[in-house]
C-alpha positions in Angstrom: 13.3 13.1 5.8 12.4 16.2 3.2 9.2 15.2 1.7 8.0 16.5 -1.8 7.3 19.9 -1.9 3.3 19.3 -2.7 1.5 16.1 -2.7 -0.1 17.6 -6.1 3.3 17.3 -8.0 1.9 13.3 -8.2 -0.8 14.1 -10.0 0.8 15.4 -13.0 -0.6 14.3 -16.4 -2.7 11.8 -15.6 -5.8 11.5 -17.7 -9.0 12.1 -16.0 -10.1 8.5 -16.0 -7.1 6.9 -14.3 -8.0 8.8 -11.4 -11.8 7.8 -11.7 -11.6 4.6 -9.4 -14.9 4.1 -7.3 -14.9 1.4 -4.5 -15.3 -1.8 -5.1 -19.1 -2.4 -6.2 -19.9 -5.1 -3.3 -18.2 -5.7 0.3 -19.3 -9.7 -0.6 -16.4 -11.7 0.2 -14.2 -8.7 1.5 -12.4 -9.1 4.8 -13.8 -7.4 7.3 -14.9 -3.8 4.4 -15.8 -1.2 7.3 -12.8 -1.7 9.0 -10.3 -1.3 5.6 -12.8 1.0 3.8 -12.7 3.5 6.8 -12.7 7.2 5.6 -8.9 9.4 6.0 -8.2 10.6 9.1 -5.8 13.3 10.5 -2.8 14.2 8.8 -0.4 13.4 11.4 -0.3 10.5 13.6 2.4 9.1 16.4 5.1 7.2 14.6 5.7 3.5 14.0 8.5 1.4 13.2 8.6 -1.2 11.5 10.0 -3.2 13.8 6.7 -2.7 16.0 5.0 -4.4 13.7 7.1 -7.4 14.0 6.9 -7.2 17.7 3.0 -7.3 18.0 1.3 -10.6 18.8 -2.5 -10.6 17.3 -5.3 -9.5 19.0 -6.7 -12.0 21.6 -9.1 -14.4 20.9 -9.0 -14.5 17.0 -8.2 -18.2 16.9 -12.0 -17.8 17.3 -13.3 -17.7 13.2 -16.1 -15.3 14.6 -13.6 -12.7 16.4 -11.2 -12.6 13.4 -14.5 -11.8 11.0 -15.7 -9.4 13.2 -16.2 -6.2 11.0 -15.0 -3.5 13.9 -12.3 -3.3 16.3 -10.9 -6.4 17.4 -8.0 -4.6 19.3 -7.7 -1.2 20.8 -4.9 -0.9 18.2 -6.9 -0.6 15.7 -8.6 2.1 16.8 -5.7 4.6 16.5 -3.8 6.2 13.3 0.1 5.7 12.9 2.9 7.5 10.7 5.3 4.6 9.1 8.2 5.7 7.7 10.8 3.3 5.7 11.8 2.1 2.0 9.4 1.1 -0.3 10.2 -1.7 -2.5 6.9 -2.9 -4.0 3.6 -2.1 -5.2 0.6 -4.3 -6.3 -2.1 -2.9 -7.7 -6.0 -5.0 -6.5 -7.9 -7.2 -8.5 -10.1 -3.5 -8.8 -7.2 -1.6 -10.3 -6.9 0.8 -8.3 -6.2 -0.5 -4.3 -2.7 -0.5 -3.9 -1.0 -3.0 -1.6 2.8 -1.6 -0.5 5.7 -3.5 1.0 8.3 -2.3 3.0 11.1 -2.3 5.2 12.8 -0.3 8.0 15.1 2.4 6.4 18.3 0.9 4.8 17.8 -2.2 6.2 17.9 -3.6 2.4 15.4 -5.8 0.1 16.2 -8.6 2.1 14.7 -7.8 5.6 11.4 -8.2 7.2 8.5 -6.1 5.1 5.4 -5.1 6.3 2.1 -4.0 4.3 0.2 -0.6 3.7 -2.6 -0.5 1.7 -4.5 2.7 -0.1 -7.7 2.0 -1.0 -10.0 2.4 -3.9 -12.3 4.9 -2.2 -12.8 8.9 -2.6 -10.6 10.8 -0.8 -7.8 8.4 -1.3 -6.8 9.7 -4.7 -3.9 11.9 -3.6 -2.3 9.2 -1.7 -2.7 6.9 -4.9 -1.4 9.0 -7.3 1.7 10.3 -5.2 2.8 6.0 -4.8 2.3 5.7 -8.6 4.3 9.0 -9.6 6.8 8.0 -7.6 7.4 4.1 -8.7 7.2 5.1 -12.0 3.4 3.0 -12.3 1.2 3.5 -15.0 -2.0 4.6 -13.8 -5.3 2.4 -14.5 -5.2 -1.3 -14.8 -2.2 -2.2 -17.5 0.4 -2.2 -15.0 -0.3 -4.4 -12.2 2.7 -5.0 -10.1 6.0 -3.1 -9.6 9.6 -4.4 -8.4 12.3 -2.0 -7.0 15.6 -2.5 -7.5 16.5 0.8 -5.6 13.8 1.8 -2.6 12.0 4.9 -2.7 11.7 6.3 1.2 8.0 7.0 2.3 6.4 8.6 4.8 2.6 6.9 5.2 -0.2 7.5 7.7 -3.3 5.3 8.0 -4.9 3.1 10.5 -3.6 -0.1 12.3 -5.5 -3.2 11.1 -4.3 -6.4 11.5 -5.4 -8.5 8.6 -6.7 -11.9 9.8 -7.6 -12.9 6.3 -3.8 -14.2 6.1 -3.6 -15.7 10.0 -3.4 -19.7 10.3 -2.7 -21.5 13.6 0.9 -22.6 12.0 2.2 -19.3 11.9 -0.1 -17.4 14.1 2.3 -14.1 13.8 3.0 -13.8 9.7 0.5 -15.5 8.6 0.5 -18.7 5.6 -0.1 -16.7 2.4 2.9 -17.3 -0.2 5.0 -13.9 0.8 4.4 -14.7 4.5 8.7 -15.4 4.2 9.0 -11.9 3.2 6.2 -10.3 4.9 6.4 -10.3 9.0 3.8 -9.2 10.4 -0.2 -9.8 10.2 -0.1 -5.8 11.5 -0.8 -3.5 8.4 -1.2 0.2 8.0 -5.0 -0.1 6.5 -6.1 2.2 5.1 -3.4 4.8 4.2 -4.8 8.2 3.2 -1.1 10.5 3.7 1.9 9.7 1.1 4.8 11.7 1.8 8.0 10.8 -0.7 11.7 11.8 -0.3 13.6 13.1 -3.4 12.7 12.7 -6.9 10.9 9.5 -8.8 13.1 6.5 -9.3 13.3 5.6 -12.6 14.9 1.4 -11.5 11.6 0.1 -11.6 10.6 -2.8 -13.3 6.9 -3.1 -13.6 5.0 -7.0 -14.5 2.0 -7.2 -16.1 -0.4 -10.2 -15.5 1.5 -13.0 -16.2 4.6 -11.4 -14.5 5.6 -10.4 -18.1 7.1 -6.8 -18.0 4.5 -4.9 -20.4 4.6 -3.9 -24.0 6.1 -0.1 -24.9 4.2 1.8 -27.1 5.3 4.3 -29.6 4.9 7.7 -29.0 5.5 10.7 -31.0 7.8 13.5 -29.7 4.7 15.8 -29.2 3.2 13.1 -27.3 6.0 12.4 -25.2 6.0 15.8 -24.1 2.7 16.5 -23.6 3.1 13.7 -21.1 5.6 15.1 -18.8 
């Protein structure tokens, strides 16, 4: 994989305010906020696969409420970064508009196979790693557009901590989880938080991108000056 030459090439034109995004202004209610709020850590981490994540069985114990709430380490996993590399096929933005939750799959294995989740936070020192995934999914910055769809992948690099997110875990389906994308997503293993974004090749420009309501969002008219101020 040849990454981007600089991470800073995501950051191009964006007004100063889509980049303002401060944490979210309570942990009430999060799952389990100093674990997925943890600050970035080195650059480079041992690699994962995706198909790892599919492998691991949850932590022991957390059919116990208590262990699965506990807001540290429930598995020595989580204590340790990891590189994930693979295609990239969607992007949700958080309820804060900023967090952004990504979905994807070992490399060429298509839309269709087993995803798992990485999420970059709204916190400083995650802006970098923010801005590179919108660049490079064609997303608006800010809260207008909300969730993105990619008909063609873009491949990533990410590194972040292991977390495995218990908020989604249900005796059922102890190892996916019983949230609605739990057919597409297969693993209760995430990488959480995700501070390094590494892209291959140029911005896609397949994506569709929902607003809300799953509408895709209203084009507004630009000038030529303002068009090219913009790139």
């Amino acid at each position: 994989m040849r990454p981007t030459a600089a991470l800073a090439l995501a950051l191009v034109a964006l007004p100063a305010w889509a980049q303002d995004c401060p944490p979210s202004a309570s942990s009430e209610g999060a799952y389990r906020p100093a674990m997925t709020r943890r600050g970035p850590g080195p650059a480079s981490a041992a690699s994962i696969s995706v198909a790892t994540f599919q492998a691991w069985s949850p932590p022991d114990g957390v059919e116990d409420e208590r262990v699965r709430g506990r807001d540290g380490p429930i598995d020595p996993r989580e204590a340790r970064a990891a590189t994930l590399e693979g295609d990239l096929w969607r992007v949700k933005r958080g309820s804060d508009g900023c967090a952004l939750l990504l979905e994807l799959s070992a490399t060429r294995a298509g839309r269709d196979s087993p995803h798992v989740i990485a999420v970059i936070p709204a916190a400083p020192g995650y802006e970098e790693a923010r801005s590179a995934i919108e660049a490079a999914v064609g997303m608006r910055a800010g809260r207008r557009s909300r969730r993105v769809e990619l008909r063609e992948p873009v491949h990533v690099r990410l590194t972040g901590y292991l977390f495995w997110d218990g908020a989604r875990w249900c005796a059922e389906n102890p190892g996916r989880g019983c949230d609605r994308r739990a057919d597409v997503v297969a693993s209760l293993w995430e990488l959480h938080p995700v501070w390094r974004v590494e892209v291959e090749g140029a911005p896609v420009t397949g994506a569709r991108s929902t607003g809300r309501r799953g509408r895709a969002p209203r084009r507004e008219r630009r000038s030529p000056e303002r068009r090219s101020s913009e790139h």
